[in-house]
C-alpha positions as CSV (number, residue, x, y, z in Angstrom):
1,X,8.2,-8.0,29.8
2,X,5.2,-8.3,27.8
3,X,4.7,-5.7,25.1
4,X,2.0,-4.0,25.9
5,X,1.1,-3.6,21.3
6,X,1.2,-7.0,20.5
7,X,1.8,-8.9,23.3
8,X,5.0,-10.5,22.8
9,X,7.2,-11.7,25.4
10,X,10.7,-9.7,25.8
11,X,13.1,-10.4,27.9
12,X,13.8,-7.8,30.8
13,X,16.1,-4.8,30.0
14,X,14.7,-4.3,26.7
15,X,13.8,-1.0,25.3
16,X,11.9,-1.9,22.2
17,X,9.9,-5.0,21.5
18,X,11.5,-7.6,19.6
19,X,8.3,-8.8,17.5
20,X,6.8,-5.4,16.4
21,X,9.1,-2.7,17.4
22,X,7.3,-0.7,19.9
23,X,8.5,0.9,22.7
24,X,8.4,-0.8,26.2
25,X,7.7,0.8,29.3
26,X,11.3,1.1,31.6
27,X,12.0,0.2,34.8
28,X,12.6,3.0,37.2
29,X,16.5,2.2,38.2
30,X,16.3,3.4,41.9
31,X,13.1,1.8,42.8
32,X,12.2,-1.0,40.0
33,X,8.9,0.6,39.3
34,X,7.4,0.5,35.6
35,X,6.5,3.2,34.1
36,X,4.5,3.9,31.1
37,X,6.8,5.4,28.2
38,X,5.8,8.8,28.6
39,X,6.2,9.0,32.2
40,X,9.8,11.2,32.7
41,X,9.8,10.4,36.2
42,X,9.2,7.5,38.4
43,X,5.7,6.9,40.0
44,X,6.9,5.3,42.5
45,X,9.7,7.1,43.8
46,X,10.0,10.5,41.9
47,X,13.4,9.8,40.4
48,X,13.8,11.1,37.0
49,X,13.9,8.2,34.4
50,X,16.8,7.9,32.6
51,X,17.1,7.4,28.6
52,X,13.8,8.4,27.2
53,X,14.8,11.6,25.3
54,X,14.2,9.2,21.9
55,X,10.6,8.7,22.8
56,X,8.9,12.2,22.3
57,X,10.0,13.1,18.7
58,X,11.7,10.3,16.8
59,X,13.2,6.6,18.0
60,X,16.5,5.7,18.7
61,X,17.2,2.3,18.5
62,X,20.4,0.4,19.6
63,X,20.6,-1.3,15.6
64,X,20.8,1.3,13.9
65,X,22.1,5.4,14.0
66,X,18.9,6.4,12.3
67,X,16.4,8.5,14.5
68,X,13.5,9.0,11.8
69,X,10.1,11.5,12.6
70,X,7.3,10.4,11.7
71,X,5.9,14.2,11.3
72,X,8.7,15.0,9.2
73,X,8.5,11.9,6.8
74,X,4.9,12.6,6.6
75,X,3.1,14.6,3.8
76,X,1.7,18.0,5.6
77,X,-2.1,17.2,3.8
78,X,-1.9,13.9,6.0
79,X,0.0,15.0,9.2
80,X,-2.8,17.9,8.8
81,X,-5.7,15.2,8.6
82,X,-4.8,13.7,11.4
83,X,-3.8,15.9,13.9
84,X,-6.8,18.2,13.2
85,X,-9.4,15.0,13.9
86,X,-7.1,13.0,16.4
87,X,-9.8,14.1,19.1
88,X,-12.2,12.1,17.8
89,X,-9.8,9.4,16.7
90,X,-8.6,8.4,19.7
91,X,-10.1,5.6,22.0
92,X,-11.9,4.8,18.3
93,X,-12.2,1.3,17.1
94,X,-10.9,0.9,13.4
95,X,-10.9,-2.0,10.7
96,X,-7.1,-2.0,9.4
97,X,-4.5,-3.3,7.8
98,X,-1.2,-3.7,9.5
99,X,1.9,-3.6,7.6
100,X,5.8,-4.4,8.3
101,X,8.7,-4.7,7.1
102,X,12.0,-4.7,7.7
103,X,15.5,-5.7,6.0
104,X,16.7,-9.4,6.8
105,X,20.0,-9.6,8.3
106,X,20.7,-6.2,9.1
107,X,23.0,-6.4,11.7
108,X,25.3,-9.0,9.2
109,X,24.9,-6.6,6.5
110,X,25.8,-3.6,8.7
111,X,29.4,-5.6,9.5
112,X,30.1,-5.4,5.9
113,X,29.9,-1.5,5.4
114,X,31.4,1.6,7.5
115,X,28.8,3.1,10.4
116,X,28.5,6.4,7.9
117,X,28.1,4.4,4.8
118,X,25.1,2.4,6.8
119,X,23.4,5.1,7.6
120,X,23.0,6.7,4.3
121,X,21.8,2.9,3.2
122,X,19.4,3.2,5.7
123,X,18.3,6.3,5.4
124,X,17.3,6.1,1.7
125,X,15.6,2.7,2.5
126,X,13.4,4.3,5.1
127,X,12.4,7.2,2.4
128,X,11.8,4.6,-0.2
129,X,9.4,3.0,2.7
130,X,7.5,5.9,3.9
131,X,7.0,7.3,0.6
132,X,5.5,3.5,-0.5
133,X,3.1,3.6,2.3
134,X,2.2,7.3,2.0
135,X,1.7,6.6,-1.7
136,X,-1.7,4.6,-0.8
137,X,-2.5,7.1,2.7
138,X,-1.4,4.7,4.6
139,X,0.8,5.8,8.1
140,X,4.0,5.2,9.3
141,X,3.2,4.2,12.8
142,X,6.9,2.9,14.1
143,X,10.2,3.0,13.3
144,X,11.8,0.3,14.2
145,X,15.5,0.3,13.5
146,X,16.0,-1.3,10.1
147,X,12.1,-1.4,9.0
148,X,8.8,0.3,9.9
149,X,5.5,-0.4,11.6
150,X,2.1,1.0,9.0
151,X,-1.1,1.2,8.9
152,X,-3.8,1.7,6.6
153,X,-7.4,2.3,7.6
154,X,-6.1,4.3,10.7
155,X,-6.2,6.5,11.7
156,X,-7.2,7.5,8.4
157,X,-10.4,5.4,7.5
158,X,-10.2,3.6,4.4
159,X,-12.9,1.1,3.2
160,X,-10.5,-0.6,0.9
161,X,-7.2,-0.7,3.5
162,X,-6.6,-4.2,2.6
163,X,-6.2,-3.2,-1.0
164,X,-4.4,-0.3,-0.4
165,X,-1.9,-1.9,2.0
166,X,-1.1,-4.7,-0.4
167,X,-0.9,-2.3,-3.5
168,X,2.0,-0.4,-1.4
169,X,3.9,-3.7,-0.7
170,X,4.2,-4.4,-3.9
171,X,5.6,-1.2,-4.8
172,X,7.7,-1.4,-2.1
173,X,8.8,-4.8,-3.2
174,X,9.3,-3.4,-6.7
175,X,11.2,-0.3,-5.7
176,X,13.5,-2.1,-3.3
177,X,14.5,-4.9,-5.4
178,X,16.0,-1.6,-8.0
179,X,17.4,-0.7,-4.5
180,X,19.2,-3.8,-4.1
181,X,20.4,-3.9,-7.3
182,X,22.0,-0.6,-6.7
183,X,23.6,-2.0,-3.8
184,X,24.9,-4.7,-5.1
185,X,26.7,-3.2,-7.2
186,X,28.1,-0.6,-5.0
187,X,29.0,-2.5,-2.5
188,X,28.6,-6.2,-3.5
189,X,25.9,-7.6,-0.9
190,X,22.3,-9.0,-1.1
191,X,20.2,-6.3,0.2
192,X,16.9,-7.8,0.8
193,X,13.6,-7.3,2.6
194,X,10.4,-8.9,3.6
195,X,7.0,-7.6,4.3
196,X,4.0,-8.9,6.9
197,X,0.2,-7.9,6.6
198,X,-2.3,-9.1,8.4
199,X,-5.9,-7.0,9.2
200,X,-8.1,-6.7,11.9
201,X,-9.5,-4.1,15.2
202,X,-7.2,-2.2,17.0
203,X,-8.4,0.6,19.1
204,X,-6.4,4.4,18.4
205,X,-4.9,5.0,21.5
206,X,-2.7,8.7,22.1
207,X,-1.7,10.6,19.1
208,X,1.5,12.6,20.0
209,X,2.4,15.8,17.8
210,X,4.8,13.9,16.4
211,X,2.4,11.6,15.0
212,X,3.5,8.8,17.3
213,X,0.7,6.7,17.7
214,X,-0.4,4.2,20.6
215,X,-2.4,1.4,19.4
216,X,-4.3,-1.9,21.3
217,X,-4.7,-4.8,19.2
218,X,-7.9,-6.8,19.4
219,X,-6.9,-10.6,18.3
220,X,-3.6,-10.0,18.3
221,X,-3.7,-8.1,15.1
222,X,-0.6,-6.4,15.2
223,X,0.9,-9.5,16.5
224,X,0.2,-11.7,13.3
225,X,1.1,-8.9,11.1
226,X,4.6,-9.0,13.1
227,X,4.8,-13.2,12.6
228,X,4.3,-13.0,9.1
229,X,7.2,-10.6,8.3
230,X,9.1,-12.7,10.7
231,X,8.6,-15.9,9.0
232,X,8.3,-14.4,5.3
233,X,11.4,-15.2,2.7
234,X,13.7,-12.4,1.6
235,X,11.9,-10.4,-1.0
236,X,8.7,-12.2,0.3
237,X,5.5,-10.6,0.8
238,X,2.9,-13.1,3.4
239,X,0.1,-12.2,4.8
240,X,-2.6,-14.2,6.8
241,X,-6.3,-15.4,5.7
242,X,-7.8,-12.4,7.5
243,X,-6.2,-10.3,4.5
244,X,-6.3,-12.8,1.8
245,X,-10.5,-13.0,2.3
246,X,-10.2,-8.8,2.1
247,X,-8.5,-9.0,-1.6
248,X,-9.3,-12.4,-3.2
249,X,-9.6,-11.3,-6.5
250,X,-7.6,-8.5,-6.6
251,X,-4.3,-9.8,-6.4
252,X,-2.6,-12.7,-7.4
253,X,-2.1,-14.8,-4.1
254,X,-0.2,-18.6,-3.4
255,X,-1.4,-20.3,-0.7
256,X,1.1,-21.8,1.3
257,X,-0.5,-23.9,3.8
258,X,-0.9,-23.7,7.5
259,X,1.6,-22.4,9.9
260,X,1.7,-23.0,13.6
261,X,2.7,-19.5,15.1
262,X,3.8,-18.0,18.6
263,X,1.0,-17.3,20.7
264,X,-1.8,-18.6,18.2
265,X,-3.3,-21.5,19.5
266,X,-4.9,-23.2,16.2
267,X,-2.9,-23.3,12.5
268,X,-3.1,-20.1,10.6
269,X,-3.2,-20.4,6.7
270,X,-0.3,-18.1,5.1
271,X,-0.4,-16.9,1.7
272,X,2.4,-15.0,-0.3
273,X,1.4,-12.2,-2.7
274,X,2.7,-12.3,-6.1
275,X,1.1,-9.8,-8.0
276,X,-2.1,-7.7,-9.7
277,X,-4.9,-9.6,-10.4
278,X,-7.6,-10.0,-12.9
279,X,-10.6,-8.7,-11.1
280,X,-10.5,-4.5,-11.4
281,X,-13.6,-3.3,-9.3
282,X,-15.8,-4.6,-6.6
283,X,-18.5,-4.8,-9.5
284,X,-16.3,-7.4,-11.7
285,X,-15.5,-9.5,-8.1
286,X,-19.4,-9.4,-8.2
287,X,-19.4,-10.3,-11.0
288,X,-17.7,-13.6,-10.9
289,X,-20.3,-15.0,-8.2
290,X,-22.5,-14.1,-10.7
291,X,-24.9,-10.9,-10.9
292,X,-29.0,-10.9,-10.0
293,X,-31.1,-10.3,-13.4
294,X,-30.6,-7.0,-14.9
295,X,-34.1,-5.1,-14.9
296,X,-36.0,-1.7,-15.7
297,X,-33.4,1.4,-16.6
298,X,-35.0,1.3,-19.7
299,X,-34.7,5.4,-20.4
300,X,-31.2,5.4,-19.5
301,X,-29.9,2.6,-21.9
302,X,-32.1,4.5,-24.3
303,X,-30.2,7.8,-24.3
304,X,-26.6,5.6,-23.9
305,X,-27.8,4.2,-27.1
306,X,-28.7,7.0,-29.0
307,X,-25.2,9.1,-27.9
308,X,-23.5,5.9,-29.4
309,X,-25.0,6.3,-33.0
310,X,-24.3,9.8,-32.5
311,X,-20.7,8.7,-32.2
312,X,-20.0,6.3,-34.8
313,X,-21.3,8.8,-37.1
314,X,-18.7,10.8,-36.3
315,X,-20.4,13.2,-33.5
316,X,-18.2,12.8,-30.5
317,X,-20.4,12.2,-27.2
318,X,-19.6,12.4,-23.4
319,X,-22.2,10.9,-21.6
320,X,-22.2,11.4,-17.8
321,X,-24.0,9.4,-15.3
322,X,-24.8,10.8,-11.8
323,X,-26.4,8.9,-8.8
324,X,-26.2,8.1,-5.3
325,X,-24.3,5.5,-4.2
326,X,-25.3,2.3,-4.6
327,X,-28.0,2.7,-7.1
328,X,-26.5,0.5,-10.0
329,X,-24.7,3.2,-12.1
330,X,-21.5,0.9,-12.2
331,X,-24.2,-2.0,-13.0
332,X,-26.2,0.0,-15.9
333,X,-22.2,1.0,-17.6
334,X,-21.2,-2.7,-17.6
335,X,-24.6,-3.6,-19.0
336,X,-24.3,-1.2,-22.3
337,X,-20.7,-2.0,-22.4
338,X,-21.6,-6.0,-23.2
339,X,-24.1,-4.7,-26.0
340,X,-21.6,-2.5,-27.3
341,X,-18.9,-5.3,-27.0
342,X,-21.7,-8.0,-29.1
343,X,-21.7,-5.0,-31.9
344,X,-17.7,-5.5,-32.7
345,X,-17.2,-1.7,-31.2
346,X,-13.8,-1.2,-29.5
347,X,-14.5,-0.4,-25.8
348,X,-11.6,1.5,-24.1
349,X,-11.9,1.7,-19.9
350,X,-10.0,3.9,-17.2
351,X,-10.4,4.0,-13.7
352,X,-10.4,6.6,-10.9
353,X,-9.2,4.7,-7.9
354,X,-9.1,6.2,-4.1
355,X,-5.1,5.6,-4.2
356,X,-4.8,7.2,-7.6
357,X,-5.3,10.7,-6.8
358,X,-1.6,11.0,-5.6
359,X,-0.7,10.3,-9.5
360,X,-1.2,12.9,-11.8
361,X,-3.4,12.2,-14.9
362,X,-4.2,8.5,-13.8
363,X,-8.1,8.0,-15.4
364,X,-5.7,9.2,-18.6
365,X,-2.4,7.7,-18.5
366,X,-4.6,4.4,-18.3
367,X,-7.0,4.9,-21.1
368,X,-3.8,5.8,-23.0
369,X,-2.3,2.7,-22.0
370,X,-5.5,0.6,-23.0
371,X,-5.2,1.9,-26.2
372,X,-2.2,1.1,-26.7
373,X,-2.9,-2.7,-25.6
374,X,0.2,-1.7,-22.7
375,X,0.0,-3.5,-19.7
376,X,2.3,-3.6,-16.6
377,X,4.1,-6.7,-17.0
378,X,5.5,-5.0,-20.5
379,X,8.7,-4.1,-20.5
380,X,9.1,-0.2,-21.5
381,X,11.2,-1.7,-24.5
382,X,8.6,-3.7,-25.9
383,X,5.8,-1.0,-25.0
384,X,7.8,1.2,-26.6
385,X,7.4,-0.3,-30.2
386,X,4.1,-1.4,-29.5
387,X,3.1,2.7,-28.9
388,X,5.8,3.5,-31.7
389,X,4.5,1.4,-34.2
390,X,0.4,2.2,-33.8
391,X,1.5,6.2,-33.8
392,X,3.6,6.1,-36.7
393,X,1.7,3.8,-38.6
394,X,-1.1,6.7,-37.9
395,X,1.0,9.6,-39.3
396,X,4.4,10.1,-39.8
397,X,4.9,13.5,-37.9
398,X,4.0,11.2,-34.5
399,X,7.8,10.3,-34.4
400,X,9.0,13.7,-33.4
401,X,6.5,13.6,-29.8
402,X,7.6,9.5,-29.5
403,X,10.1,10.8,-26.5
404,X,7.1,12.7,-25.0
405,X,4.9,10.0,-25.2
406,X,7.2,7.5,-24.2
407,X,7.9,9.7,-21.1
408,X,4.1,10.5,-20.3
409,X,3.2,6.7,-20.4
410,X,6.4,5.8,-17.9
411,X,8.3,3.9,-20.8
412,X,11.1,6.1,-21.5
413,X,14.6,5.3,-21.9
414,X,15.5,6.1,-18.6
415,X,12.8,4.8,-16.9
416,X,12.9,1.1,-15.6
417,X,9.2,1.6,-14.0
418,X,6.4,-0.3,-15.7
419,X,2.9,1.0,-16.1
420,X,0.7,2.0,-12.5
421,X,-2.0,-0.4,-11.4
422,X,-5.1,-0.1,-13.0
423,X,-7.6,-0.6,-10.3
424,X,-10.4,1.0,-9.4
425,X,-14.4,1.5,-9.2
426,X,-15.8,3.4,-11.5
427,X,-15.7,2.4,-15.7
428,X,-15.5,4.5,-18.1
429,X,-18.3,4.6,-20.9
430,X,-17.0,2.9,-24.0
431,X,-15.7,4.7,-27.4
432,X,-16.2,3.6,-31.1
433,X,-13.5,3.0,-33.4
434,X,-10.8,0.7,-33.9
């Protein structure tokens, strides 16, 4: 039976595709029928179809004793969003990002603990996945017994899904290996997971009040997204040339070479995603290809100038710039900032990216951070002596709010997270002083 989300062959008798998850249409037991999955009785004989109770408010799968809802996992501001505008979402075709993941050797791992003792495992790790993916607006689409189904761009639209998608799996990566950790020393096995992306069309089908969502793939692009969690290493994140073209730049990819994969007739190149990269804003990306000539904004650099001698005499300034979009403000701010760079003047940046919002303080926690020369691969001990030092060294009475600030900046003692991602588009003006 072909699946009707990614197109992936199952064999007969199965309830739930074996490449992405999704539920498969049943086979009415009297007559043979199929039946779409939300048909409760047969079409072709009026029987009542047996053994979809799962399918309306949660999934049941036959690999696990979970049976998550996606409108209870979900934050009410995005359930809200969606179900209010799911009229004119559905039949709509979307640019997204398709995410999955899922924990490898789940049914071995599942030997070595008791049924109850599972299910906590598992329900923890599906929290620690939804809230990942709900970090960055992205939806849980699927459950599908030991991993989930996402998407990001839809049916929320997102410009920068690709982006947002690869910033959750790497928080998910970096929460689940603490996960693992735990479990390894609870109960002495390797807990590990792998993650998929791939982007492309799909067209929103039905949106349940559940959430449940029915999606056709155009180019098999839930299909790919599905083959690269499949053939991705434990603790692995892969994802195809589609999403690598999306976020060049941005992150920190490996190319690993071309990979002949089901149902794709021609090689398709596989990279692995490693980390953050150097490149912050679409403007700096530009900005490697190389920018056009810089012309006229004469009256603006003017009055950027003349609130910077303002400030190095000791008059603090807050200079705001206001445009449309697209009119160069980003441009004009990276302009001054290289004159006030060639003039030995400390320059200080923080960014308000679309993701952020869902972390309070961000524009600030990262200044603060920039100031303190902190960046995310530090461990919290050494960013700890590198805040402690430049405060104390300022005043003495700065070692009584250390704790404070060590908590504020996500470096405290009890804290094993290092510093958020510090990605966005829009720069902050720059600041005198050392």
């Amino acid at each position: 039976m072909d699946c009707s989300s990614c197109g992936f062959e199952n064999p007969q008798n199965m309830r739930f595709c074996g490449a992405c998850g999704a539920t498969l249409p049943l086979a009415c037991a009297g007559c043979g029928a199929v039946n779409p999955v939300s048909f409760k009785f047969c079409g072709g004989c009026g029987a009542e179809i047996k053994g979809l109770g799962a399918r309306g408010s949660g999934l049941r799968d036959s690999r696990s004793t979970i049976t998550p809802n996606l409108l209870s996992y979900t934050p009410r501001h995005l359930a809200d969003k969606i179900l209010t505008s799911r009229a004119t979402l559905e039949g709509e075709r979307k640019q997204v990002t398709v995410l999955f993941a899922d924990v490898k050797g789940s049914m071995e791992l599942a030997e070595q603990v008791d049924p109850e003792e599972w299910h906590k495992i598992l329900d923890k790790f599906f929290h620690i996945l939804t809230d990942g993916v709900h970090r960055f607006e992205g939806t849980v689409n699927q459950y599908t017994g030991d991993g989930i189904m996402a998407l990001f761009g839809a049916p929320i639209a997102h410009e920068d899904h690709a982006q947002r998608a690869c910033y959750a799996a790497l928080h998910l990566r970096d929460e689940l290996r603490r996960y693992a950790q735990e479990l390894r020393r609870e109960h002495g096995f390797d807990f590990a997971v792998r993650i998929g992306l791939n982007s492309g069309e799909v067209v929103v089908g039905k949106i349940g009040d559940d959430l449940r969502m029915d999606y056709t793939a155009q180019g098999h692009t839930v299909g790919l997204a599905a083959r690269m969690e499949h053939i991705a290493a434990a603790d692995q994140i892969y994802l195809t040339a589609h999403t690598a073209a999306l976020v060049s730049g941005y992150f920190t990819l490996r190319d690993l070479g071309e990979f002949r994969i089901k149902g794709v007739r021609e090689p398709l190149r596989v990279h692995a995603l490693e980390g953050v990269g150097a490149v912050r804003t679409r403007l700096e990306r530009s900005q490697a290809r190389g920018l056009s000539r810089f012309v006229g904004r004469v009256r603006e650099m003017e009055s950027l100038q003349v609130a910077l001698a303002h400030a190095c005499e000791g008059q603090g300034q807050v200079v705001g710039i206001v445009g449309a979009a697209g009119v160069g403000k980003s441009r004009l701010c990276l302009e001054f900032a290289e004159q006030v760079s060639a003039k030995s003047i400390a320059i200080q940046q923080a960014h308000c990216p679309p993701h952020g919002k869902v972390i309070p303080l961000l524009p600030a926690l990262e200044l603060m951070r920039g100031i303190f020369g902190i960046t995310e691969r530090d461990a919290p001990q050494a960013a700890r002596e590198r805040i402690a030092g430049r405060l104390v060294l300022l005043d003495e009475w700065f070692r009584e709010l250390l704790p404070v600030v060590f908590d504020f900046l996500g470096v405290g003692e009890a804290t094993a997270a290092g510093p958020p991602r510090r990605h966005g588009s829009a720069s902050s003006l720059p600041s005198c002083g050392a």
